[in-house]
LUMNUKOL-9295 format. One record per residue (C-alpha): x, y, z; residue number from 1. Coordinates in pm, 1 decimal, always signed. Example, Ala and Ser with C-alpha at 12.3 -4.5 7.8 and 13.67 -1.06 7.14 Angstrom:
residues 2
       east      north         up     k
    +1230.0     -450.0     +780.0     1
    +1367.0     -106.0     +714.0     2
end
This chain:
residues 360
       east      north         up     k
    -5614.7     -697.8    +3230.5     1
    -5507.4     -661.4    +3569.7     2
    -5187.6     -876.2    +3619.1     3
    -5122.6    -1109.5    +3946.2     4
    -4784.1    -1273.2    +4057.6     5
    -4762.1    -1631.7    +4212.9     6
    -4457.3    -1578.6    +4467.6     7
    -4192.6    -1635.8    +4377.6     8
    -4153.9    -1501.7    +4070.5     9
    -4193.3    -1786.6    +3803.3    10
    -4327.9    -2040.5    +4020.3    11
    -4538.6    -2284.3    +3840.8    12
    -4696.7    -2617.4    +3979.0    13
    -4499.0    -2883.2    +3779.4    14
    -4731.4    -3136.2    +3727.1    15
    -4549.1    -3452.1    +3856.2    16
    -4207.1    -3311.9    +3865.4    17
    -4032.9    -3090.5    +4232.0    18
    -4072.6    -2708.3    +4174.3    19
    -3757.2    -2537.8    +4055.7    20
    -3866.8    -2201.2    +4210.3    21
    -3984.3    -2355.5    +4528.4    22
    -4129.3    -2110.8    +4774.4    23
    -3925.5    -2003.7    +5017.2    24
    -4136.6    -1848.5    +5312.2    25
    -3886.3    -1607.9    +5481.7    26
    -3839.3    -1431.6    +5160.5    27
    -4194.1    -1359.4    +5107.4    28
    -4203.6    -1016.1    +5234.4    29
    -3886.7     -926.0    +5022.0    30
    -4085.8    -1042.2    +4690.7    31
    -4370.0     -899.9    +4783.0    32
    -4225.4     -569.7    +4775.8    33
    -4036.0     -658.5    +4472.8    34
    -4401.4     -767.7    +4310.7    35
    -4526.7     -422.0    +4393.4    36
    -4192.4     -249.7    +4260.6    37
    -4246.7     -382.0    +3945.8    38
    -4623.3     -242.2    +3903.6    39
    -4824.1     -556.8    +3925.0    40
    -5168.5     -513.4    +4041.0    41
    -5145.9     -825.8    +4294.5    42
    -4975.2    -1091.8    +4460.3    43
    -5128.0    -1433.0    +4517.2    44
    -5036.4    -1728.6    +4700.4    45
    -5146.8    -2085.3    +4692.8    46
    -5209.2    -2363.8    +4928.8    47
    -4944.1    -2657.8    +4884.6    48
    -4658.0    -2704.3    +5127.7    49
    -4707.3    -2406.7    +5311.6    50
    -4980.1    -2179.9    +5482.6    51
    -5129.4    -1927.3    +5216.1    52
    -5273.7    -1716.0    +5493.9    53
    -4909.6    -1638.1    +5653.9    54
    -4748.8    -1576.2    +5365.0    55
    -5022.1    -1309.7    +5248.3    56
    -4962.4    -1150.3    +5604.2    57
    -4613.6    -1113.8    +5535.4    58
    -4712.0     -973.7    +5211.5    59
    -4942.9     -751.0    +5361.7    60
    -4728.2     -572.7    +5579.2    61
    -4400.8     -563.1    +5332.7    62
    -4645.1     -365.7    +5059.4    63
    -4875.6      -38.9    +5051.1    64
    -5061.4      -72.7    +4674.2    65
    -5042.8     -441.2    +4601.1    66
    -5371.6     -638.5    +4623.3    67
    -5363.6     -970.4    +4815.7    68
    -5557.9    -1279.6    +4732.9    69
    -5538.2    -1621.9    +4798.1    70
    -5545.5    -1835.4    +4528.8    71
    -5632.7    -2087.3    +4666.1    72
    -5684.4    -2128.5    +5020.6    73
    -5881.6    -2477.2    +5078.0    74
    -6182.8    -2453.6    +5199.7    75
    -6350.0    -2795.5    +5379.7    76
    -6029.0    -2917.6    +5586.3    77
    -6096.2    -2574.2    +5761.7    78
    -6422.7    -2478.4    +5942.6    79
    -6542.4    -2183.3    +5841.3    80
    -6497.5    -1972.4    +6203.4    81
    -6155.2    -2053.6    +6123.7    82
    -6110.6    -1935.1    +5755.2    83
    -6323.3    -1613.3    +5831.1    84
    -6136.4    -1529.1    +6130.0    85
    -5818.5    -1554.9    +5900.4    86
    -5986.7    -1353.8    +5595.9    87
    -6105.6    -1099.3    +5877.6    88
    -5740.9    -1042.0    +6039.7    89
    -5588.7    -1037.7    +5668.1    90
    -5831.1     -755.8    +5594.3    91
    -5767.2     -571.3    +5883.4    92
    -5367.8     -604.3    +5820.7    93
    -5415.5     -550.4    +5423.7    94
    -5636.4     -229.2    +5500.5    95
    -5842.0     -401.5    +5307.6    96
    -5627.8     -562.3    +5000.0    97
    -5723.7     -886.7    +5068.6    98
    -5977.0    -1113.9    +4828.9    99
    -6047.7    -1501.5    +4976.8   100
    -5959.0    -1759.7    +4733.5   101
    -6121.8    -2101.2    +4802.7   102
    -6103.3    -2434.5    +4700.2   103
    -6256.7    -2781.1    +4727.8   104
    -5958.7    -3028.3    +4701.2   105
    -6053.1    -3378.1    +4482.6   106
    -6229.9    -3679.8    +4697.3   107
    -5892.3    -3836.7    +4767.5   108
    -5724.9    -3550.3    +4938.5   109
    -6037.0    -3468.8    +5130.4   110
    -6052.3    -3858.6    +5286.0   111
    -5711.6    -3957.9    +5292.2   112
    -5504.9    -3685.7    +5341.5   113
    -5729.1    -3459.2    +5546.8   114
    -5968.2    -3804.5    +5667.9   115
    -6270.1    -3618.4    +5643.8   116
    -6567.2    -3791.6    +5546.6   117
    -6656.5    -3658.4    +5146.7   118
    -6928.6    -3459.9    +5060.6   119
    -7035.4    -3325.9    +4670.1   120
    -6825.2    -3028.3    +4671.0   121
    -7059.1    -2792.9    +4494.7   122
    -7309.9    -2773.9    +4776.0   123
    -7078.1    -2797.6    +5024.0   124
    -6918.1    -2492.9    +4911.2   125
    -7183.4    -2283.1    +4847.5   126
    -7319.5    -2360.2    +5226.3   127
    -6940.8    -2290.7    +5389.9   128
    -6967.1    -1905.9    +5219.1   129
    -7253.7    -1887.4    +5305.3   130
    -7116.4    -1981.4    +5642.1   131
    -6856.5    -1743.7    +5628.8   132
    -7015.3    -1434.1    +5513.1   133
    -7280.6    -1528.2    +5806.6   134
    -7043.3    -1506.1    +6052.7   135
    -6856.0    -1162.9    +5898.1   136
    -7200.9     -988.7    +5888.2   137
    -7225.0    -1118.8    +6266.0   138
    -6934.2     -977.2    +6378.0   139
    -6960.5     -660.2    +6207.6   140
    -7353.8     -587.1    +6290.7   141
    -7287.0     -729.9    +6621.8   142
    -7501.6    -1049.7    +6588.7   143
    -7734.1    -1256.5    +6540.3   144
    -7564.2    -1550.6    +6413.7   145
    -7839.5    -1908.0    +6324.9   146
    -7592.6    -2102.6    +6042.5   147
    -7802.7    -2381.0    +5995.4   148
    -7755.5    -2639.2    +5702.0   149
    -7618.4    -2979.9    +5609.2   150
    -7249.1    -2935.1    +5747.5   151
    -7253.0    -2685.2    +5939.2   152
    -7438.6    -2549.7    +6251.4   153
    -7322.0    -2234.8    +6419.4   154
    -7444.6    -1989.4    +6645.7   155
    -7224.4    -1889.0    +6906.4   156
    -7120.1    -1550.5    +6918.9   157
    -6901.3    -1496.3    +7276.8   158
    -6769.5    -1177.9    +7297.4   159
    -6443.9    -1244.4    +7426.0   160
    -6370.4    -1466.1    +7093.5   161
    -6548.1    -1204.4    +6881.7   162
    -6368.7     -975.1    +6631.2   163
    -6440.6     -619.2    +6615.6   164
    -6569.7     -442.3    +6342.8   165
    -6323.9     -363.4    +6112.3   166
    -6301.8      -49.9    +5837.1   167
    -6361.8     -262.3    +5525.5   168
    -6592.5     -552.6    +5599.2   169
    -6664.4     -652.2    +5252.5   170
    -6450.6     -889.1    +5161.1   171
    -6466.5    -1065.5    +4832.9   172
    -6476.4    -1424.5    +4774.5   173
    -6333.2    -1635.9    +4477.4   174
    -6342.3    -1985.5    +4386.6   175
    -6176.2    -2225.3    +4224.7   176
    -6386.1    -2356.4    +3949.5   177
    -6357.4    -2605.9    +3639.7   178
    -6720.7    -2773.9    +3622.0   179
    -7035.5    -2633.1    +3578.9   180
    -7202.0    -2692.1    +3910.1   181
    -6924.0    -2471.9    +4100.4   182
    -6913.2    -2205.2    +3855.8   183
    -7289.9    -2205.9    +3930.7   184
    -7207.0    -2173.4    +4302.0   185
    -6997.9    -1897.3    +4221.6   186
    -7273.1    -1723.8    +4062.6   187
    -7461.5    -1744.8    +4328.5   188
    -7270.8    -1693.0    +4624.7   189
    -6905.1    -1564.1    +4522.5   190
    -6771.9    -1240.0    +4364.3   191
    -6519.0    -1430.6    +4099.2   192
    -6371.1    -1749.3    +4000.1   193
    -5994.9    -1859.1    +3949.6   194
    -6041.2    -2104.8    +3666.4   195
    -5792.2    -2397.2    +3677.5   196
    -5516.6    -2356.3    +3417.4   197
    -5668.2    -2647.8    +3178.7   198
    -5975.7    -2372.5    +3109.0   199
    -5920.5    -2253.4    +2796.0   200
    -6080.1    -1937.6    +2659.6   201
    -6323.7    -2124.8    +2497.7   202
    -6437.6    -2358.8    +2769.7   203
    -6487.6    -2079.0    +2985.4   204
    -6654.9    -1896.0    +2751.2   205
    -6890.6    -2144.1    +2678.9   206
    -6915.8    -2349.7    +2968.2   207
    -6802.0    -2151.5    +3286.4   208
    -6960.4    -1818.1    +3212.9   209
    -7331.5    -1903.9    +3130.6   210
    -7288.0    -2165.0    +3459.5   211
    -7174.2    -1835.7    +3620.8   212
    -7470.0    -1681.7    +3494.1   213
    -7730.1    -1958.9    +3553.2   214
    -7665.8    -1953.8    +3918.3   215
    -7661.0    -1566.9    +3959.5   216
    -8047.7    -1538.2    +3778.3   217
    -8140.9    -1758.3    +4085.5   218
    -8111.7    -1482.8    +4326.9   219
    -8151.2    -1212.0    +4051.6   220
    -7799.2    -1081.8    +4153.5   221
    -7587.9     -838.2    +3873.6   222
    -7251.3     -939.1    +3747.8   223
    -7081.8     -647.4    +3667.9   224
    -6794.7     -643.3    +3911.0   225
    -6753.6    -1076.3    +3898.1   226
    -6391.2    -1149.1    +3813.0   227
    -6223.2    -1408.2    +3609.0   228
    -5884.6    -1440.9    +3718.1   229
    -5701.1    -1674.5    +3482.6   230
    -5395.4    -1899.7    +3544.0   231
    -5236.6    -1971.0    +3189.8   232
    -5006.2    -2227.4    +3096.7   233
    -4730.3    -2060.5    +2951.6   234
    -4422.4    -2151.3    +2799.8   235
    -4211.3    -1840.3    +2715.7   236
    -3821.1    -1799.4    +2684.8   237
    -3598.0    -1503.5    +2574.3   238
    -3534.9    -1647.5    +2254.2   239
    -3685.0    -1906.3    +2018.8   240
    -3422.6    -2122.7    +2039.0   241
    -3438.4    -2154.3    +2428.1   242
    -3888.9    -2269.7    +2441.2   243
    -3812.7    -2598.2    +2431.6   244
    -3763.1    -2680.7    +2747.1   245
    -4027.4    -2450.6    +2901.5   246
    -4236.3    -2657.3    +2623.1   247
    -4156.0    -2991.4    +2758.4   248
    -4255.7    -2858.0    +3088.1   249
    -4574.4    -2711.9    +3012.9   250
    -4627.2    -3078.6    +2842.1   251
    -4595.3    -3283.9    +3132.7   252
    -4792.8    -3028.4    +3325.4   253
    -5077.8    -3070.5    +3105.1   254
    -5006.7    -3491.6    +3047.8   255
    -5052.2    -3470.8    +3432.2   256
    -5387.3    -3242.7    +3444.5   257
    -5556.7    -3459.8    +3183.5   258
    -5489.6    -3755.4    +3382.6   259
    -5723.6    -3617.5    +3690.2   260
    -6076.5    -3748.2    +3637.3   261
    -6231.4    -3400.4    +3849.1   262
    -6043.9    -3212.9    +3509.8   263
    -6227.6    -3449.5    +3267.2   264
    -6468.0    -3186.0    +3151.0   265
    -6242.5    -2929.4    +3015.7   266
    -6052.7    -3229.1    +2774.8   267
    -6359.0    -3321.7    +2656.3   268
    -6528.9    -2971.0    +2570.2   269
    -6216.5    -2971.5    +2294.9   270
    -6298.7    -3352.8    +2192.3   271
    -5989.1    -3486.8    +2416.2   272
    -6194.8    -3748.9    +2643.1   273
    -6068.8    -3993.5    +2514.5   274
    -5725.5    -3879.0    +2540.0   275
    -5817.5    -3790.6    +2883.7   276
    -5891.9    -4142.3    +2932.6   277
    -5620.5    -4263.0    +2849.1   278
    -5411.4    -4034.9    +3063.9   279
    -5628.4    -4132.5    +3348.2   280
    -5527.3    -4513.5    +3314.8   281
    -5099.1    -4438.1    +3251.6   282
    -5148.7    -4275.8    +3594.8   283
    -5294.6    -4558.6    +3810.4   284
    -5057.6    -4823.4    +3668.5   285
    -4799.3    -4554.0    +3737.5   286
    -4610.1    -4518.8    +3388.5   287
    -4599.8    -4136.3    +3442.3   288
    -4279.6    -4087.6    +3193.6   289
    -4476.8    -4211.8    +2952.8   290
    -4738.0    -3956.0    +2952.5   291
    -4605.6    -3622.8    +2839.9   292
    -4537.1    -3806.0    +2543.9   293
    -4892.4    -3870.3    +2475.6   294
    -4938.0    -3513.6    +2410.8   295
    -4939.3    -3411.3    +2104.8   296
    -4855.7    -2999.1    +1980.6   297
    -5217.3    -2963.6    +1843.5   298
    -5350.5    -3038.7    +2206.7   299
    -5057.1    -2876.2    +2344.2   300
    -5109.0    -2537.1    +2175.3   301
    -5499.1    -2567.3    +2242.8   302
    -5404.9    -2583.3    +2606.3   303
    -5036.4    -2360.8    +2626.3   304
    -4990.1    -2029.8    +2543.2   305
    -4652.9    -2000.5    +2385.7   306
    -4395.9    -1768.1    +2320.7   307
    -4082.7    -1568.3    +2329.2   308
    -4060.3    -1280.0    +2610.9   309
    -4141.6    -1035.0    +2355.4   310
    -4419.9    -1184.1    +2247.0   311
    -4599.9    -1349.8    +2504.6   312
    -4794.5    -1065.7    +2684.8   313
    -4938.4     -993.3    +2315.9   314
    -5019.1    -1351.6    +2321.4   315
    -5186.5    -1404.5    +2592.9   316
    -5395.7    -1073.7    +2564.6   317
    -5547.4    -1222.7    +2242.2   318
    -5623.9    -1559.6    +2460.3   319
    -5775.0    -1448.0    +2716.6   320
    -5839.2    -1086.7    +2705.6   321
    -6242.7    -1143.1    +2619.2   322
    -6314.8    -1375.9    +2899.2   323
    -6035.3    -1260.2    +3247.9   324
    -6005.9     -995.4    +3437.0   325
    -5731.0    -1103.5    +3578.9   326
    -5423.6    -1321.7    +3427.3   327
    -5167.1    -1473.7    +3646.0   328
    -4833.0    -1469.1    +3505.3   329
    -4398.7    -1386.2    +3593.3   330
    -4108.3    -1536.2    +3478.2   331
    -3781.5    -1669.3    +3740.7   332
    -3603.8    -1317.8    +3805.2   333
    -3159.2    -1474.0    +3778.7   334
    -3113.5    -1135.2    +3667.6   335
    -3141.7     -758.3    +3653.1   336
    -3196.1     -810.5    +3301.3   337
    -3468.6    -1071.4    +3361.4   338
    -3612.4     -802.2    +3582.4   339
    -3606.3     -485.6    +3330.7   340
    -3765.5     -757.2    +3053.2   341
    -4060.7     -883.5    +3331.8   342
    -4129.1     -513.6    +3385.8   343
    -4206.3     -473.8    +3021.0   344
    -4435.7     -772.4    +2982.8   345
    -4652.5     -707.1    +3255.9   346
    -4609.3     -316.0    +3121.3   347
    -4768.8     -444.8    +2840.8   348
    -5026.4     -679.8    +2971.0   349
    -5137.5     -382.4    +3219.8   350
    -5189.5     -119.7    +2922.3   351
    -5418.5     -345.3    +2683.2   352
    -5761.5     -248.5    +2724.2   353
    -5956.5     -523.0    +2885.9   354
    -6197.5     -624.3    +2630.6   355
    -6415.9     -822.8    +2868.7   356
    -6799.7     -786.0    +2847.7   357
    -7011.0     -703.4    +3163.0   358
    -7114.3    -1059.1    +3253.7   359
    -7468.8     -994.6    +3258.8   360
end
């Protein structure tokens, strides 16, 4: 598999709790270059307190090898001129490193913390890349541009606001996914998906891929380059007698993903709906300590992959090494020791043989 770092280094999303690697976004460009010193294949960046696009630009110019995604960038808050013009400079800068990662934020974000007006997300998205590629092909061909649809309506090209052709104009697109209808999308329209971390190897197996492959037989469109870039929950420690608390952590994570309705469907592919449910309800009365108790080690270990640093690369190989091309995953660097032992695991994640079957 190919192997992608979140900066920093053994940042994870916490679930409820504050980050204890928070990024820091004037140290970017130093670990990037530390994320290509240690032979990863990329870097990826996300979109929560700070702009994903500026920190891949610092990433692209502190790095020669690494490839740049964002994972994710939101899509809707944005118009689409705006995230293709960003994509389009990224490439350019990259020398064309640089995959768009998109996302459709739940219902609540969208209206109160954007206040947009909501819209089903799965045709939404498929119309804004759509959008986007429209407007790429426009500036790169020189025009026409007619985006006509549902949200969106452009067809201005001016050529003083107009990008010039750049060397490597085809820039893939990934989305987020959990559900079936945007893994469908993705099919259609995308070149990969970034499955949320709840998407077990089975679920996407199952669920995700023959989505995937529903919507791609629409436009009789071949699969064999679509990616699957995986973001495991992991719990891993030097020694045995250290996992707990990275287990504790990865609990409340999970307590906290099985609480969001939009994740329902990957709970209840494993027979956890109810659980889910229940999860759901803690949350709006606000008794939040009192779900990471609620999950028990049977879902837990459905859901984590767990294990010591010399284990865990082997472990998560097994997991996932049918269904990703891709697998997200570092450890907090305190150390140079830390730092020789990360360069093993993703050493060994690298050198496995992706087992992964042509998706078609």
């Amino acid at each position: 598999m190919n192997v992608e770092a979140l900066v920093p280094l053994g940042k994870v999303d916490p679930g409820l709790r504050g980050a204890e690697v928070p990024l820091d976004i004037s140290r970017v460009a130093a670990d990037a270059r530390l994320v290509e010193e240690m032979g990863y294949d990329g870097l990826v960046t996300e979109e929560i307190k700070d702009d994903p696009y500026v920190a891949i630009a610092l990433a692209a110019q502190a790095t020669t090898r690494l490839k740049l995604a964002t994972a994710v960038a939101l899509a809707f808050p944005r118009s689409p001129t705006i995230t293709a013009t960003s994509a389009w400079s990224l490439q350019k800068l990259s020398n064309g490193r640089f995959t768009l990662g998109l996302g459709s934020q739940v219902k609540g974000h969208i209206q109160r913390r954007f206040g947009m007006v909501w819209s089903p997300p799965g045709p939404w998205m498929r119309e804004y890349v759509l959008a986007v590629r429209a407007i790429w092909a426009a500036w790169q061909n020189g025009g026409p541009l007619d985006v006509k649809g549902e949200h969106y309506n452009i067809n201005l090209l001016v050529p003083l606001f107009m990008p010039a052709p750049i060397e490597h104009p085809n820039i893939p697109i990934h989305l987020a996914a959990l559900n079936p209808y945007m893994c469908q999308v993705a099919g259609e329209v995308a070149d990969g998906i970034r499955p949320h971390p709840v998407c077990t190897a089975k679920y996407i197996n199952e669920v995700m891929l023959p989505a995937v492959r529903k919507g791609a037989s629409k436009i009789s469109r071949k699969l064999d380059s679509f990616a699957v870039c995986v973001k495991p929950l992991v719990a891993t420690a030097p020694e045995h007698i250290q996992l707990e608390k990275a287990i504790e952590n990865v609990r409340a994570r999970l307590a906290f993903y099985a609480s969001t309705p939009a994740y329902a469907a990957a709970f209840e592919a494993h027979g956890f709906g109810a659980l889910a449910e229940e999860l759901a309800a803690c949350s709006r009365a606000r008794r939040w300590e009192e779900m990471p108790n609620l999950i028990t080690d049977e879902v837990l270990h459905i859901y984590a992959t767990i294990g010591t640093w010399d284990e865990i690369a082997e472990r998560l190989h097994a997991r996932y090494g049918a269904v990703a091309t891709n697998v997200e995953f570092s450890i907090p660097i305190t150390s140079t020791e830390d730092s020789s032992h990360l360069i093993k695991m993703v050493g060994r994640l690298r050198r496995r043989q992706n087992s992964k079957e042509n998706l078609t």
